[in-house]
C-alpha positions as CSV (number, residue, x, y, z in Angstrom):
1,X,24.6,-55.9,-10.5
2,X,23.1,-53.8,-7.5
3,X,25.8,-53.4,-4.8
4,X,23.9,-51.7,-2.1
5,X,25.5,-48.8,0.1
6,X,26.6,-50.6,3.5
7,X,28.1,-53.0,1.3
8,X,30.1,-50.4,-0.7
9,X,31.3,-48.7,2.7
10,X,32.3,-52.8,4.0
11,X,34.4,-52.7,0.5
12,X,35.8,-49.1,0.8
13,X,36.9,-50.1,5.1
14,X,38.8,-53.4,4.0
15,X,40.3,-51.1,1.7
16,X,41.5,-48.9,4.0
17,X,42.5,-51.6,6.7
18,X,45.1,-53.1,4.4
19,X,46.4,-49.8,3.3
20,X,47.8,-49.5,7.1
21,X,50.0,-52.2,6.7
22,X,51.0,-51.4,2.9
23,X,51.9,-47.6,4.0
24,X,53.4,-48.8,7.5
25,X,56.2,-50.8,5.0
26,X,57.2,-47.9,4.0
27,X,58.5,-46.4,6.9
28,X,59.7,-49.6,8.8
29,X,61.5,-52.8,8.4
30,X,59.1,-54.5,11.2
31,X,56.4,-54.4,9.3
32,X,56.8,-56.4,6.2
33,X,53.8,-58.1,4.1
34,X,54.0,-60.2,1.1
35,X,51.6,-59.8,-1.7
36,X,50.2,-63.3,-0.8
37,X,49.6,-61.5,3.1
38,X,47.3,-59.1,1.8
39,X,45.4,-61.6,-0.4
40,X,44.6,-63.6,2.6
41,X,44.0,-60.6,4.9
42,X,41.5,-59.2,2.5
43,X,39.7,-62.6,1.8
44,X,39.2,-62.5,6.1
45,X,38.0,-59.1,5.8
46,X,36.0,-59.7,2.8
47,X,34.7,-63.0,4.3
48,X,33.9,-61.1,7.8
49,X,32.1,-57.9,5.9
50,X,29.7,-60.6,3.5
51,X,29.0,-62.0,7.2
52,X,28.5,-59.3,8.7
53,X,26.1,-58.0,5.6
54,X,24.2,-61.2,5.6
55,X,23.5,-61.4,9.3
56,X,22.6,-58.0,9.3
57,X,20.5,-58.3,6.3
58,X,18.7,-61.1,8.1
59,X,18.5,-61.2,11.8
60,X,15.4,-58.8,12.5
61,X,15.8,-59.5,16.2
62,X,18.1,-56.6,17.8
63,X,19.7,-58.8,20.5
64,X,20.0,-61.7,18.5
65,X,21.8,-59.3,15.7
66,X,24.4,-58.2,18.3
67,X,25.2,-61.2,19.8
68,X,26.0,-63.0,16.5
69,X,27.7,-59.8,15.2
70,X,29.7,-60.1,18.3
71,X,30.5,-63.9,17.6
72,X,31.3,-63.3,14.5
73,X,33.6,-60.6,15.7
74,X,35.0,-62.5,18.1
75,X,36.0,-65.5,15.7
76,X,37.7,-62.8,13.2
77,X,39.9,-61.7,15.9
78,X,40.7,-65.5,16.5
79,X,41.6,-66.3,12.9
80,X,43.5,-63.0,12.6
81,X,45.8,-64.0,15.9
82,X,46.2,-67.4,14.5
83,X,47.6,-66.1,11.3
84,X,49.5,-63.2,13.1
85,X,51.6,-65.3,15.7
86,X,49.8,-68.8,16.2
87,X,48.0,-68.6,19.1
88,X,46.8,-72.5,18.8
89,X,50.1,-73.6,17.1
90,X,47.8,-74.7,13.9
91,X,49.9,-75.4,10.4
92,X,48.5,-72.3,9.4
93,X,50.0,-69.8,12.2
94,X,52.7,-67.0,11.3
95,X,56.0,-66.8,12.6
């Protein structure tokens, strides 16, 4: 299997983006993530970067490629509230 390069560097940021939290509970009680946190965090990051990839991959129009990357942007901040505090109160928000 042929993982190209941008995809490799979305792989090696998500990486990184959930080693902030993982080295942050190490130095303080405010910060603390269950194994089944970082699960779901990664499959939002992993589901954002294949997104990202695809549109990118895809969309041959430059304005059109920003805007969706923005939307798509946009809606991962969204989910990532909801699960962070419950901004819209959904079965699935945090505490």
């Amino acid at each position: 299997m042929k993982i190209n390069k941008r995809f490799f560097i979305i792989l090696l940021i998500i990486g990184f983006i959930l080693l902030i939290p993982f080295i942050a509970m190490r130095f303080t009680n405010q910060v603390n993530w269950e194994a089944f946190d970082f699960l779901v965090m990664g499959a939002v990051l992993l589901s954002a970067g294949i997104l990202a990839e695809f549109v990118l991959r895809q969309v041959r129009n430059t304005e059109y490629r920003i805007g969706i990357l923005a939307i798509l942007f946009i809606l991962f901040l969204l989910i990532w509230a909801e699960l962070a505090v419950g901004i819209f109160g959904s079965p699935f928000a945090g505490s």
